[in-house]
C-alpha positions as CSV (number, residue, x, y, z in Angstrom):
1,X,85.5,128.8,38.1
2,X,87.5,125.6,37.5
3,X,85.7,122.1,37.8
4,X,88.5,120.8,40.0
5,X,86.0,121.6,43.3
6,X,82.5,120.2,43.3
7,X,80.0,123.0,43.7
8,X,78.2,123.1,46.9
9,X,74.5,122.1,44.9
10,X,76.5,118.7,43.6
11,X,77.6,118.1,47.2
12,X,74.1,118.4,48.6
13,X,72.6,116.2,45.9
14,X,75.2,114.1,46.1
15,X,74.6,113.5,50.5
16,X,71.1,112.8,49.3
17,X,71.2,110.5,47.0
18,X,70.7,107.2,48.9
19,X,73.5,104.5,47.8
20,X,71.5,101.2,47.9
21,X,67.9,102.7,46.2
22,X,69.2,105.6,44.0
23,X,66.6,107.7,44.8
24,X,67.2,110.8,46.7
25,X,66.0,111.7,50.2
26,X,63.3,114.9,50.9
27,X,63.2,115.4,46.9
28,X,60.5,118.0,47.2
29,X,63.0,120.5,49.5
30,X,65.9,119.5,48.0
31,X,65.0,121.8,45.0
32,X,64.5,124.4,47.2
33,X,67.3,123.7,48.9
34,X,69.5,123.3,45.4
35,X,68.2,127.4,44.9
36,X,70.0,128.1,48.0
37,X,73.1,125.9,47.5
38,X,73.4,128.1,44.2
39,X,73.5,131.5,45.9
40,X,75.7,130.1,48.5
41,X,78.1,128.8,45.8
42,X,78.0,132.2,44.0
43,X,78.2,134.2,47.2
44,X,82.0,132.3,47.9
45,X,82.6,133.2,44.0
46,X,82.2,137.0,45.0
47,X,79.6,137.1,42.3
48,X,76.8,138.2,44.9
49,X,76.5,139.1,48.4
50,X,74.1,139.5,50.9
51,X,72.6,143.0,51.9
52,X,69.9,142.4,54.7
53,X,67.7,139.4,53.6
54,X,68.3,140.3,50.2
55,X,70.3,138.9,47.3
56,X,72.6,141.7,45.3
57,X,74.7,141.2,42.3
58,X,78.0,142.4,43.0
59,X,79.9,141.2,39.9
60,X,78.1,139.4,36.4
61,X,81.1,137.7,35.0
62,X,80.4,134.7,34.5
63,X,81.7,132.1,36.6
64,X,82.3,129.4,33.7
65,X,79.4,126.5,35.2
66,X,76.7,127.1,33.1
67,X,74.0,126.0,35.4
68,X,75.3,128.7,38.4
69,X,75.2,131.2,35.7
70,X,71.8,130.8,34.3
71,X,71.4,131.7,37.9
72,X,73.3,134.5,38.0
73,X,71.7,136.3,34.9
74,X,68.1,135.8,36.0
75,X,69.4,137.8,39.6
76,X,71.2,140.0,37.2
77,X,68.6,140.4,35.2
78,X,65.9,141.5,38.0
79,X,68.2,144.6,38.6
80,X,67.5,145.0,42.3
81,X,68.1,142.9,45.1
82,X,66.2,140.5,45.8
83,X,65.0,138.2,48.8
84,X,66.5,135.3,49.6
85,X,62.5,133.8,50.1
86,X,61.1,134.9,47.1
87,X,64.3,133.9,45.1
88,X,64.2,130.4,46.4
89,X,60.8,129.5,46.3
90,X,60.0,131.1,42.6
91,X,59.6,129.0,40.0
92,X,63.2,127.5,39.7
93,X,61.6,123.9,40.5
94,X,63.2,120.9,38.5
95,X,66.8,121.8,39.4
96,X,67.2,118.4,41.3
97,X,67.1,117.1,37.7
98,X,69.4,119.6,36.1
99,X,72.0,118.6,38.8
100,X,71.1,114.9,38.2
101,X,71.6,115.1,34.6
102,X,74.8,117.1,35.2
103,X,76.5,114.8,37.6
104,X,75.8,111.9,34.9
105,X,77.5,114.3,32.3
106,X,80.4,114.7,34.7
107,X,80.3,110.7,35.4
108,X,79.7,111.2,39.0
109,X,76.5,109.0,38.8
110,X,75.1,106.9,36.3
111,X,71.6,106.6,35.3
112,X,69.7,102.9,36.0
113,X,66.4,102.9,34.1
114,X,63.8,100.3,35.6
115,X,59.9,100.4,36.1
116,X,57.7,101.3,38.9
117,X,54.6,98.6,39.4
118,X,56.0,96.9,36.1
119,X,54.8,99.4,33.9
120,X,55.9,103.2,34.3
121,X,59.4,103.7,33.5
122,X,61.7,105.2,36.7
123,X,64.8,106.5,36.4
124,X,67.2,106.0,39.6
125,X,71.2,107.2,40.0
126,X,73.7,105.5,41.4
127,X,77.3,107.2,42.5
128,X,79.6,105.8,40.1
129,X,82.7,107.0,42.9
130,X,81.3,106.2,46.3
131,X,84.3,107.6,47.9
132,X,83.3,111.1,47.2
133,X,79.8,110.9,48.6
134,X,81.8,109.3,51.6
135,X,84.4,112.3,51.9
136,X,81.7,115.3,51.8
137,X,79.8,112.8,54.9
138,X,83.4,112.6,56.5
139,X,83.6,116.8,56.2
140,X,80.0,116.7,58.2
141,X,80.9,114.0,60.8
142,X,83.9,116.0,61.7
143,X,82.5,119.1,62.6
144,X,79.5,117.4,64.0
145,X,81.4,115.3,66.2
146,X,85.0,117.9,67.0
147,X,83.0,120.5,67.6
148,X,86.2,122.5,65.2
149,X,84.3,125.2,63.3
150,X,83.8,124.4,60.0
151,X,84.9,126.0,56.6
152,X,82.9,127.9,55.2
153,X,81.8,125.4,52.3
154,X,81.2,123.1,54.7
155,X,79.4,124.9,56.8
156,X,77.2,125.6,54.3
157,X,76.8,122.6,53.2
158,X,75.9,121.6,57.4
159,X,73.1,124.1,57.2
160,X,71.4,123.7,53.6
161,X,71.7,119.7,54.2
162,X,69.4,120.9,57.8
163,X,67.2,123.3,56.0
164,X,66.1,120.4,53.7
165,X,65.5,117.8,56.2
166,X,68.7,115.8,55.3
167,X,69.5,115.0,58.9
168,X,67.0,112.5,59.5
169,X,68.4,111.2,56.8
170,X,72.1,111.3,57.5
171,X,71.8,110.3,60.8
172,X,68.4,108.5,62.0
173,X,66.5,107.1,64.5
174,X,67.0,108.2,68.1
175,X,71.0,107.3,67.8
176,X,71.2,110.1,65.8
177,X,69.2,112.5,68.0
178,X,72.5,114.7,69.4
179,X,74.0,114.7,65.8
180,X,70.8,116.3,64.2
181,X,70.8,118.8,66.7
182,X,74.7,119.3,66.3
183,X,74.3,119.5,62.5
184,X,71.5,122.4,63.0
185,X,74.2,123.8,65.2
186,X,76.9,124.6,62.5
187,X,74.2,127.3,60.8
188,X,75.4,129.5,62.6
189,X,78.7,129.4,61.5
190,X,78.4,130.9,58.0
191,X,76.3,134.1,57.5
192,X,75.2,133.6,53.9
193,X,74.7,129.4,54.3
194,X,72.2,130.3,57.7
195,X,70.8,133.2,55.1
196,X,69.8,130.8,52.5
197,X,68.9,127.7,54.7
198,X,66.1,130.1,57.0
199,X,65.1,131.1,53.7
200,X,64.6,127.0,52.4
201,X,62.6,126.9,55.9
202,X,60.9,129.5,55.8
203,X,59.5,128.7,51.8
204,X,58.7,125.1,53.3
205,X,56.8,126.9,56.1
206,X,54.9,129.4,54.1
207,X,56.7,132.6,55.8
208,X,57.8,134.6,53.2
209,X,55.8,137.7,52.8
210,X,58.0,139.7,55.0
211,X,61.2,139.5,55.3
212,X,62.3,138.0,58.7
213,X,63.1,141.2,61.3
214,X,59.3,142.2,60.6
215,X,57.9,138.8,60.9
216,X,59.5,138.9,64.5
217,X,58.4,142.6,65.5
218,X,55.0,141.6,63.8
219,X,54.4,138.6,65.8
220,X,51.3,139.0,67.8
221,X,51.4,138.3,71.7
222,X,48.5,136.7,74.0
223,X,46.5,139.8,73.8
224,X,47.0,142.2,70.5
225,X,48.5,145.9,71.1
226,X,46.3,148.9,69.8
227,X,48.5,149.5,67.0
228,X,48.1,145.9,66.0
229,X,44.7,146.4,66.3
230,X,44.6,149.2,64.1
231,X,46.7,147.3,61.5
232,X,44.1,144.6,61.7
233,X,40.9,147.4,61.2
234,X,42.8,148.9,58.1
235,X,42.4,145.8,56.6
236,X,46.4,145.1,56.4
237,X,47.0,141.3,56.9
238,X,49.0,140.2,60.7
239,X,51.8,138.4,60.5
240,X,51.6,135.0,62.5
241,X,54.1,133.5,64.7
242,X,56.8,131.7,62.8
243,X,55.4,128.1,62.3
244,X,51.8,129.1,62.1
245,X,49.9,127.9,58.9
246,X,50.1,130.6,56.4
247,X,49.6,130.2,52.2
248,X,53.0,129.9,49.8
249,X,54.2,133.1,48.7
250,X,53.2,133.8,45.5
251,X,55.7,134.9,42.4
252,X,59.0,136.7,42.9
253,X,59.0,140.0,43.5
């Protein structure tokens, strides 16, 4: 993979990154959300490929950017497919400094050291090329506001920048209202982008025992059915409704 495009992961740190501060926005979902940007970037590299709400390996050359394929070994290594849930909310956290550190090494942002209440030392980045933070916001806008269907990069992009909380970021306050909801819109225009961003969702909401066609037949109505009854008397867990408060899934499978 040549360096000439910028990786779908640099793109969505790059939206965050606030331009006056340089701190990013949602930091603690934009690792998860960086996790997805990297099977999304490898999915358009042909190197996996979604099968159900699984991640498979479908080729383990390397793609030549050594960060995507540490990525691709470790879902090489497992040697089954794996879901998109358990993939992106394992312990892969940190990556929003990996990409920080590798935008500096590309000179796409610079680091500013300073100190937080005088005494601990804080470390903020600042785009050293504003224009390219403003062309991958000009690619969003556009589809936001044509209402063109997007490419699939962007589109992508559209729904991981969503599945992070970017939007109340990229367009706030109640002038921003319709373009949030247009922006949560355009997941539906790329099948492995609105794979990977229900998965970021669903890891920030705690769903991610079961991958998402069970959770739905699973979810209880007003009054449980005798068979989900009987799952509750053999001692087998119910699955609430999406949204409900349920504990982080533990490690990978």
């Amino acid at each position: 993979m040549g360096r000439s495009r910028r990786t779908i992961p640099e793109e969505l740190l790059l939206l965050a990154l606030d331009p006056t501060t340089g701190t990013t926005a949602q930091p603690q979902s934009l690792d998860l959300g960086l996790a997805g940007a990297q099977l999304v970037e490898l999915a358009l590299a042909g190197r996996i490929a979604p099968d159900g709400d699984r991640i498979a390996v479908v080729m383990p050359r390397p793609t030549g950017d050594p960060t995507l394929d540490s990525a691709l070994e470790l879902l090489r290594r497992r040697g089954s497919p794996v879901r998109a849930v358990h993939w992106i909310g394992g312990p892969r956290l940190g990556l929003r400094q990996i990409y920080l550190a590798h935008l500096e090494r590309c000179g796409m942002v610079h680091a500013v050291a300073g100190q937080m209440c005088g005494v601990l030392p804080t470390t903020r980045y600042q785009a050293t090329d504003t224009a390219i933070s403003r062309e991958i916001r000009a690619r969003l806008d556009s589809a936001i506001r044509t209402g063109v269907p997007p490419d699939p990069r962007t589109a992508a992009l559209a729904a991981l920048a969503h599945a992070v909380g970017l939007g109340k970021h990229l367009y706030p306050g109640n002038e921003g209202r319709s373009s949030r909801s247009r922006l949560r819109d355009l997941i539906r225009h790329d099948p492995m982008g609105g794979l990977v961003a229900h998965a970021v969702m669903d890891v920030q909401n705690g769903v991610a025992a079961q991958p998402r066609r069970e959770r739905a037949a699973a979810a209880p109505a007003s009054a449980p059915a005798p068979a989900a009854r009987a799952t509750a008397a053999s001692g087998l867990p119910l699955q609430p409704r999406r949204g409900a408060p349920m504990a982080r899934a533990g490690a990978a499978h």
